[in-house]
C-alpha positions in Angstrom: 0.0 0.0 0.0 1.5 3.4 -1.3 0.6 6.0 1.3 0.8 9.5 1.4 0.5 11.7 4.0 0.3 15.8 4.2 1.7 17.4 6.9 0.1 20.6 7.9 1.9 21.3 11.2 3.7 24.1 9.6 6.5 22.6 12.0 4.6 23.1 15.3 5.5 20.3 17.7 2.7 17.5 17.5 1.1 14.0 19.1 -1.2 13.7 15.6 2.0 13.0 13.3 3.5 10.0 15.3 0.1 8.8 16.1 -1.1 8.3 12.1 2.8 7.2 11.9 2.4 4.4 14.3 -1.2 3.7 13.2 -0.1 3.3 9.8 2.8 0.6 10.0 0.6 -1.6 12.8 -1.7 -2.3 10.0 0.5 -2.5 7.4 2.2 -5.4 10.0 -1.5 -6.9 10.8 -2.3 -7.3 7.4 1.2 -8.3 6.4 1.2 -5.7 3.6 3.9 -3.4 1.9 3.8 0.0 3.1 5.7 3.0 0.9 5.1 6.1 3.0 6.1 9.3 1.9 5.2 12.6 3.9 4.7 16.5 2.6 5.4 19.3 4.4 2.2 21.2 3.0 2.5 25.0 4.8 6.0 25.7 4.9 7.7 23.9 1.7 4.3 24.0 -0.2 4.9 20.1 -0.7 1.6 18.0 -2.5 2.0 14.7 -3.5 1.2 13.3 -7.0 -1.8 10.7 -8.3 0.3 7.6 -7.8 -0.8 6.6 -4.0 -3.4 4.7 -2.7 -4.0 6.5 -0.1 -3.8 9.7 1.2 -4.5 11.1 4.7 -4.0 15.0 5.5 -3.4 15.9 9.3 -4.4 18.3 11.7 -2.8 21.6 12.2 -2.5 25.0 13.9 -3.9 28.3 13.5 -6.7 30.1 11.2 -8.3 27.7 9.0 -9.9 31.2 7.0 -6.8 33.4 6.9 -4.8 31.1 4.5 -7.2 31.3 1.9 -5.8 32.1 -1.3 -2.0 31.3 0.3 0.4 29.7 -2.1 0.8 26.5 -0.2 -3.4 26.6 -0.1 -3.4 27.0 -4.4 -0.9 23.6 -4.4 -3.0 21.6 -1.6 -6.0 22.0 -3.7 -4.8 21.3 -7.0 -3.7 18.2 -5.4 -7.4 17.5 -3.9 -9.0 18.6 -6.8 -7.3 16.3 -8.6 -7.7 13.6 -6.7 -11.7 14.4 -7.4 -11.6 14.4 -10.5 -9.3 11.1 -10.8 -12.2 9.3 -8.8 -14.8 11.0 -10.7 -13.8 9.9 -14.4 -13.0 5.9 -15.2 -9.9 4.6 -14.0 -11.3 1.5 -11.5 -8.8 1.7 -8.7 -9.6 5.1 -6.7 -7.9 7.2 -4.3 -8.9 6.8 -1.0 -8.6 9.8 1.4 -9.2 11.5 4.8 -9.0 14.7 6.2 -8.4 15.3 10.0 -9.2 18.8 11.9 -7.5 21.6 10.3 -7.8 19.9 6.8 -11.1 19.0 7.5 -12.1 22.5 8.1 -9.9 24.3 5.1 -11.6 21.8 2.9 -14.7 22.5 4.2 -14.1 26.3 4.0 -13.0 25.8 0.1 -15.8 23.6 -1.4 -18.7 26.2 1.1 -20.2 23.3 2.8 -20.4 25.0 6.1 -19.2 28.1 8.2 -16.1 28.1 9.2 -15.7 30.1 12.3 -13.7 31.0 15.6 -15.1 29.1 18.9 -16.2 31.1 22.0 -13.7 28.8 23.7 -11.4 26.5 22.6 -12.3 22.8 22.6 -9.8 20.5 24.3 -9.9 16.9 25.8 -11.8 14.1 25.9 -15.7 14.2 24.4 -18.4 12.4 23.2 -19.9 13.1 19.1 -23.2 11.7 18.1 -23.9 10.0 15.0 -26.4 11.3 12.8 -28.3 9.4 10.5 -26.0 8.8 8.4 -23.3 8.3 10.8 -25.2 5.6 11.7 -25.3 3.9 8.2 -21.4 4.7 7.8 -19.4 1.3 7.6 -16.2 3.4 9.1 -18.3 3.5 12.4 -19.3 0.5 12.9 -17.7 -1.1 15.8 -18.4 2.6 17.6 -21.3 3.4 20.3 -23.5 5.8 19.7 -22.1 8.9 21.1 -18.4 7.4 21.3 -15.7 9.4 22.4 -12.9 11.9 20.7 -10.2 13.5 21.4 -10.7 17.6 20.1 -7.7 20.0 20.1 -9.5 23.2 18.4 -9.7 26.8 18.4 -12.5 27.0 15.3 -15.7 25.2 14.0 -17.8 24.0 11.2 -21.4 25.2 11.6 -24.5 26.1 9.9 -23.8 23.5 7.0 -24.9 24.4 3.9 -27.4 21.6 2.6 -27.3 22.5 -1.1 -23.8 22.0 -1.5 -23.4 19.1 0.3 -26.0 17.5 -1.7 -24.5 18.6 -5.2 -20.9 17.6 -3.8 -23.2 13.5 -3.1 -21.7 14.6 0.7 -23.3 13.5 4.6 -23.0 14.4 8.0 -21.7 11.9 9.9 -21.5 13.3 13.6 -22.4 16.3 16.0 -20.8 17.6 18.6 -22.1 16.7 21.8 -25.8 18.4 23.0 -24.8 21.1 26.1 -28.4 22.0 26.9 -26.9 25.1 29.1 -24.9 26.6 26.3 -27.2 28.5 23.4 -24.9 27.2 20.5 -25.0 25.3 17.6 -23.5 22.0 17.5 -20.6 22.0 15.1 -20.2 19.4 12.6 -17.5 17.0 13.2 -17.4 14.2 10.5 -18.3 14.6 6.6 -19.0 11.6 3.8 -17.6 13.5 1.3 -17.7 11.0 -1.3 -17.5 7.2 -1.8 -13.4 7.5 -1.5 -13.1 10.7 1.1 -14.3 11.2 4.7 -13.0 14.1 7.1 -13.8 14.2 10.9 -12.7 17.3 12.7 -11.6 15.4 16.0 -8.4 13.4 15.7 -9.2 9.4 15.6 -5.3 8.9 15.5 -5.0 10.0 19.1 -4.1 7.4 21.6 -4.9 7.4 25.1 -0.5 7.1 26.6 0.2 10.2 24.3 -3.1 11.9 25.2 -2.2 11.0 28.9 1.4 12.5 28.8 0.8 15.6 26.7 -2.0 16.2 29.6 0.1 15.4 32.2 3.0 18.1 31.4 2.8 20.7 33.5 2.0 23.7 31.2 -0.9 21.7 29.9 -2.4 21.0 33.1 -2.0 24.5 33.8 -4.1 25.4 30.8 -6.5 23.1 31.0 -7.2 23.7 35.1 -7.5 27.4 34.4 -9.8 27.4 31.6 -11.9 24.4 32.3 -11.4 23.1 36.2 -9.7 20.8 37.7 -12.6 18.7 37.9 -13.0 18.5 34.4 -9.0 17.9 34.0 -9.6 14.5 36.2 -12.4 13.2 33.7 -10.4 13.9 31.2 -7.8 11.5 32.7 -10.2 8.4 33.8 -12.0 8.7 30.2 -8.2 8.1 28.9 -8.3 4.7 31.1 -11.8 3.3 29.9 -11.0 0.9 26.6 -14.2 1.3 25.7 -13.6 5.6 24.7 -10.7 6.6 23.5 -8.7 3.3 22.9 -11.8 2.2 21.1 -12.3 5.1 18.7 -8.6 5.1 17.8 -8.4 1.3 17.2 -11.3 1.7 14.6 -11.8 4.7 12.9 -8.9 5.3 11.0 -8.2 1.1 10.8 -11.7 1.1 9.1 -10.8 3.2 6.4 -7.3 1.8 5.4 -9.3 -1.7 5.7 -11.9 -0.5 3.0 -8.7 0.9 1.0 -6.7 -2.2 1.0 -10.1 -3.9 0.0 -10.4 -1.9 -3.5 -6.8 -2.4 -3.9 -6.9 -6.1 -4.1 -10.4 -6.2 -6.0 -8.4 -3.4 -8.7 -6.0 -6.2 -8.3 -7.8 -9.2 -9.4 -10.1 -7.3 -12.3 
Protein backbone atom coordinates (compact mmCIF):
# COMPACT_ATOMS: atom_id res chain seq x y z
CA UNK A 1 0.00 0.00 0.00
CA UNK A 2 1.49 3.37 -1.27
CA UNK A 3 0.63 5.96 1.32
CA UNK A 4 0.76 9.51 1.39
CA UNK A 5 0.45 11.71 3.96
CA UNK A 6 0.33 15.77 4.19
CA UNK A 7 1.75 17.39 6.86
CA UNK A 8 0.11 20.55 7.92
CA UNK A 9 1.94 21.26 11.17
CA UNK A 10 3.68 24.05 9.57
CA UNK A 11 6.55 22.58 11.99
CA UNK A 12 4.56 23.07 15.30
CA UNK A 13 5.46 20.29 17.74
CA UNK A 14 2.69 17.52 17.55
CA UNK A 15 1.14 14.04 19.07
CA UNK A 16 -1.22 13.67 15.56
CA UNK A 17 1.96 12.96 13.28
CA UNK A 18 3.52 9.99 15.26
CA UNK A 19 0.05 8.80 16.09
CA UNK A 20 -1.06 8.29 12.06
CA UNK A 21 2.78 7.15 11.90
CA UNK A 22 2.45 4.36 14.27
CA UNK A 23 -1.24 3.67 13.22
CA UNK A 24 -0.11 3.32 9.79
CA UNK A 25 2.80 0.59 9.99
CA UNK A 26 0.59 -1.55 12.77
CA UNK A 27 -1.73 -2.29 9.98
CA UNK A 28 0.50 -2.49 7.43
CA UNK A 29 2.24 -5.41 10.02
CA UNK A 30 -1.48 -6.92 10.85
CA UNK A 31 -2.26 -7.34 7.35
CA UNK A 32 1.23 -8.30 6.45
CA UNK A 33 1.22 -5.67 3.60
CA UNK A 34 3.88 -3.41 1.95
CA UNK A 35 3.77 -0.01 3.14
CA UNK A 36 5.68 3.02 0.90
CA UNK A 37 5.11 6.13 3.02
CA UNK A 38 6.08 9.28 1.94
CA UNK A 39 5.23 12.60 3.85
CA UNK A 40 4.69 16.46 2.56
CA UNK A 41 5.43 19.29 4.38
CA UNK A 42 2.18 21.22 3.00
CA UNK A 43 2.50 25.04 4.79
CA UNK A 44 5.98 25.71 4.86
CA UNK A 45 7.74 23.86 1.66
CA UNK A 46 4.27 24.01 -0.19
CA UNK A 47 4.86 20.07 -0.67
CA UNK A 48 1.65 17.99 -2.47
CA UNK A 49 1.98 14.67 -3.47
CA UNK A 50 1.19 13.26 -6.95
CA UNK A 51 -1.76 10.70 -8.34
CA UNK A 52 0.30 7.60 -7.76
CA UNK A 53 -0.83 6.56 -4.02
CA UNK A 54 -3.35 4.69 -2.69
CA UNK A 55 -3.95 6.48 -0.12
CA UNK A 56 -3.78 9.72 1.24
CA UNK A 57 -4.53 11.08 4.70
CA UNK A 58 -4.02 14.97 5.52
CA UNK A 59 -3.36 15.85 9.33
CA UNK A 60 -4.41 18.28 11.66
CA UNK A 61 -2.83 21.60 12.23
CA UNK A 62 -2.51 25.02 13.89
CA UNK A 63 -3.93 28.26 13.53
CA UNK A 64 -6.70 30.06 11.16
CA UNK A 65 -8.33 27.72 8.95
CA UNK A 66 -9.91 31.24 7.02
CA UNK A 67 -6.84 33.35 6.94
CA UNK A 68 -4.76 31.13 4.50
CA UNK A 69 -7.15 31.30 1.88
CA UNK A 70 -5.83 32.10 -1.31
CA UNK A 71 -1.96 31.35 0.33
CA UNK A 72 0.42 29.67 -2.08
CA UNK A 73 0.77 26.55 -0.16
CA UNK A 74 -3.43 26.57 -0.09
CA UNK A 75 -3.39 27.02 -4.41
CA UNK A 76 -0.89 23.65 -4.38
CA UNK A 77 -3.02 21.58 -1.64
CA UNK A 78 -6.03 22.01 -3.75
CA UNK A 79 -4.80 21.29 -6.95
CA UNK A 80 -3.68 18.20 -5.39
CA UNK A 81 -7.37 17.50 -3.85
CA UNK A 82 -9.05 18.59 -6.82
CA UNK A 83 -7.25 16.31 -8.62
CA UNK A 84 -7.69 13.58 -6.73
CA UNK A 85 -11.66 14.45 -7.43
CA UNK A 86 -11.63 14.42 -10.53
CA UNK A 87 -9.31 11.08 -10.76
CA UNK A 88 -12.23 9.29 -8.77
CA UNK A 89 -14.75 11.03 -10.65
CA UNK A 90 -13.76 9.90 -14.41
CA UNK A 91 -12.97 5.87 -15.20
CA UNK A 92 -9.90 4.61 -13.98
CA UNK A 93 -11.26 1.52 -11.54
CA UNK A 94 -8.82 1.67 -8.75
CA UNK A 95 -9.61 5.11 -6.74
CA UNK A 96 -7.93 7.18 -4.32
CA UNK A 97 -8.91 6.76 -1.05
CA UNK A 98 -8.59 9.81 1.40
CA UNK A 99 -9.20 11.49 4.79
CA UNK A 100 -8.98 14.75 6.23
CA UNK A 101 -8.36 15.32 10.00
CA UNK A 102 -9.24 18.79 11.91
CA UNK A 103 -7.46 21.58 10.28
CA UNK A 104 -7.80 19.87 6.83
CA UNK A 105 -11.10 18.97 7.50
CA UNK A 106 -12.10 22.50 8.14
CA UNK A 107 -9.92 24.25 5.12
CA UNK A 108 -11.60 21.75 2.90
CA UNK A 109 -14.73 22.46 4.21
CA UNK A 110 -14.14 26.27 4.01
CA UNK A 111 -12.95 25.76 0.11
CA UNK A 112 -15.83 23.59 -1.35
CA UNK A 113 -18.65 26.25 1.08
CA UNK A 114 -20.17 23.26 2.84
CA UNK A 115 -20.36 24.98 6.06
CA UNK A 116 -19.20 28.14 8.16
CA UNK A 117 -16.13 28.06 9.22
CA UNK A 118 -15.73 30.08 12.33
CA UNK A 119 -13.70 30.98 15.58
CA UNK A 120 -15.07 29.07 18.88
CA UNK A 121 -16.20 31.12 22.04
CA UNK A 122 -13.68 28.78 23.75
CA UNK A 123 -11.38 26.48 22.65
CA UNK A 124 -12.28 22.84 22.59
CA UNK A 125 -9.80 20.50 24.29
CA UNK A 126 -9.94 16.94 25.81
CA UNK A 127 -11.77 14.14 25.93
CA UNK A 128 -15.70 14.24 24.40
CA UNK A 129 -18.37 12.43 23.23
CA UNK A 130 -19.93 13.10 19.13
CA UNK A 131 -23.16 11.74 18.11
CA UNK A 132 -23.95 10.03 14.99
CA UNK A 133 -26.43 11.35 12.76
CA UNK A 134 -28.33 9.37 10.46
CA UNK A 135 -25.97 8.80 8.42
CA UNK A 136 -23.29 8.34 10.78
CA UNK A 137 -25.18 5.60 11.72
CA UNK A 138 -25.26 3.92 8.24
CA UNK A 139 -21.40 4.67 7.85
CA UNK A 140 -19.38 1.30 7.63
CA UNK A 141 -16.16 3.38 9.12
CA UNK A 142 -18.28 3.48 12.43
CA UNK A 143 -19.27 0.54 12.85
CA UNK A 144 -17.73 -1.11 15.79
CA UNK A 145 -18.38 2.57 17.57
CA UNK A 146 -21.27 3.43 20.26
CA UNK A 147 -23.48 5.83 19.71
CA UNK A 148 -22.10 8.92 21.10
CA UNK A 149 -18.42 7.42 21.28
CA UNK A 150 -15.73 9.39 22.37
CA UNK A 151 -12.90 11.86 20.65
CA UNK A 152 -10.25 13.52 21.39
CA UNK A 153 -10.70 17.64 20.09
CA UNK A 154 -7.68 19.98 20.14
CA UNK A 155 -9.52 23.24 18.40
CA UNK A 156 -9.73 26.79 18.38
CA UNK A 157 -12.52 27.04 15.27
CA UNK A 158 -15.70 25.20 13.98
CA UNK A 159 -17.78 24.02 11.23
CA UNK A 160 -21.36 25.15 11.56
CA UNK A 161 -24.52 26.09 9.88
CA UNK A 162 -23.76 23.51 7.00
CA UNK A 163 -24.94 24.39 3.91
CA UNK A 164 -27.43 21.62 2.61
CA UNK A 165 -27.30 22.55 -1.05
CA UNK A 166 -23.84 21.98 -1.54
CA UNK A 167 -23.41 19.12 0.34
CA UNK A 168 -25.98 17.45 -1.67
CA UNK A 169 -24.49 18.61 -5.24
CA UNK A 170 -20.91 17.59 -3.78
CA UNK A 171 -23.16 13.54 -3.07
CA UNK A 172 -21.69 14.56 0.72
CA UNK A 173 -23.30 13.54 4.62
CA UNK A 174 -22.95 14.40 8.02
CA UNK A 175 -21.69 11.88 9.94
CA UNK A 176 -21.50 13.25 13.58
CA UNK A 177 -22.36 16.26 15.96
CA UNK A 178 -20.77 17.64 18.64
CA UNK A 179 -22.06 16.65 21.79
CA UNK A 180 -25.82 18.40 22.96
CA UNK A 181 -24.84 21.11 26.06
CA UNK A 182 -28.37 22.04 26.87
CA UNK A 183 -26.88 25.06 29.09
CA UNK A 184 -24.92 26.55 26.29
CA UNK A 185 -27.16 28.48 23.44
CA UNK A 186 -24.92 27.18 20.45
CA UNK A 187 -24.98 25.33 17.65
CA UNK A 188 -23.50 22.03 17.47
CA UNK A 189 -20.55 21.97 15.13
CA UNK A 190 -20.19 19.36 12.58
CA UNK A 191 -17.54 17.00 13.21
CA UNK A 192 -17.43 14.22 10.50
CA UNK A 193 -18.35 14.62 6.55
CA UNK A 194 -19.04 11.65 3.80
CA UNK A 195 -17.58 13.55 1.26
CA UNK A 196 -17.68 11.01 -1.31
CA UNK A 197 -17.46 7.22 -1.82
CA UNK A 198 -13.42 7.48 -1.50
CA UNK A 199 -13.07 10.75 1.13
CA UNK A 200 -14.26 11.19 4.69
CA UNK A 201 -13.02 14.09 7.15
CA UNK A 202 -13.75 14.22 10.88
CA UNK A 203 -12.72 17.34 12.72
CA UNK A 204 -11.62 15.43 16.03
CA UNK A 205 -8.36 13.41 15.69
CA UNK A 206 -9.25 9.43 15.55
CA UNK A 207 -5.31 8.93 15.53
CA UNK A 208 -5.01 9.99 19.07
CA UNK A 209 -4.08 7.40 21.58
CA UNK A 210 -4.88 7.38 25.09
CA UNK A 211 -0.48 7.14 26.57
CA UNK A 212 0.17 10.17 24.31
CA UNK A 213 -3.08 11.93 25.21
CA UNK A 214 -2.25 10.99 28.94
CA UNK A 215 1.38 12.49 28.80
CA UNK A 216 0.78 15.61 26.67
CA UNK A 217 -2.03 16.19 29.55
CA UNK A 218 0.11 15.41 32.21
CA UNK A 219 3.03 18.08 31.43
CA UNK A 220 2.82 20.75 33.52
CA UNK A 221 1.97 23.74 31.22
CA UNK A 222 -0.87 21.68 29.90
CA UNK A 223 -2.45 21.04 33.11
CA UNK A 224 -1.98 24.55 33.84
CA UNK A 225 -4.07 25.44 30.79
CA UNK A 226 -6.48 23.09 30.98
CA UNK A 227 -7.24 23.74 35.15
CA UNK A 228 -7.53 27.41 34.42
CA UNK A 229 -9.79 27.39 31.60
CA UNK A 230 -11.87 24.35 32.29
CA UNK A 231 -11.40 23.14 36.24
CA UNK A 232 -9.70 20.84 37.72
CA UNK A 233 -12.57 18.73 37.90
CA UNK A 234 -12.99 18.54 34.42
CA UNK A 235 -8.96 17.86 34.00
CA UNK A 236 -9.61 14.53 36.24
CA UNK A 237 -12.39 13.21 33.69
CA UNK A 238 -10.38 13.89 31.18
CA UNK A 239 -7.81 11.51 32.66
CA UNK A 240 -10.18 8.44 33.83
CA UNK A 241 -11.96 8.68 30.17
CA UNK A 242 -8.16 8.06 28.94
CA UNK A 243 -8.33 4.69 31.08
CA UNK A 244 -11.76 3.35 29.93
CA UNK A 245 -11.00 0.94 26.56
CA UNK A 246 -14.16 1.31 25.69
CA UNK A 247 -13.65 5.60 24.70
CA UNK A 248 -10.70 6.56 23.49
CA UNK A 249 -8.72 3.33 22.94
CA UNK A 250 -11.78 2.24 21.11
CA UNK A 251 -12.28 5.14 18.70
CA UNK A 252 -8.64 5.14 17.80
CA UNK A 253 -8.41 1.26 17.22
CA UNK A 254 -11.32 1.71 14.56
CA UNK A 255 -11.76 4.73 12.93
CA UNK A 256 -8.92 5.34 11.01
CA UNK A 257 -8.24 1.09 10.79
CA UNK A 258 -11.66 1.11 9.14
CA UNK A 259 -10.80 3.25 6.42
CA UNK A 260 -7.30 1.82 5.43
CA UNK A 261 -9.26 -1.70 5.72
CA UNK A 262 -11.85 -0.47 3.00
CA UNK A 263 -8.70 0.90 1.03
CA UNK A 264 -6.71 -2.22 0.97
CA UNK A 265 -10.06 -3.89 -0.02
CA UNK A 266 -10.36 -1.86 -3.50
CA UNK A 267 -6.83 -2.36 -3.87
CA UNK A 268 -6.89 -6.12 -4.11
CA UNK A 269 -10.40 -6.16 -5.97
CA UNK A 270 -8.43 -3.44 -8.70
CA UNK A 271 -5.99 -6.21 -8.32
CA UNK A 272 -7.76 -9.19 -9.36
CA UNK A 273 -10.09 -7.26 -12.26
Amino acid sequence: MKVALLDMYEGVENEGMRCIRELLIQFAETEQIPLQLNEFEVRRQRQVPDLSYDVYISSGGPGSPVDSAGSAWEQAYFRWLDGVLEWNAGPNPRKKYVFLICHSFQVVCRYYELGQVCRRKSAAFGVFPVHKTAGGLEEPLFGGLPDPFHIVDSRNWQVVQPNEARLAAMGASILAIEKERPHVPLERATMAIRFNPYMIGTQFHPEADAPGMRKHLLLPAKKQRVVAEHGAEKYDSMLELLREPDKIPLTHDTLLPNFLHDALLHQREYQYT
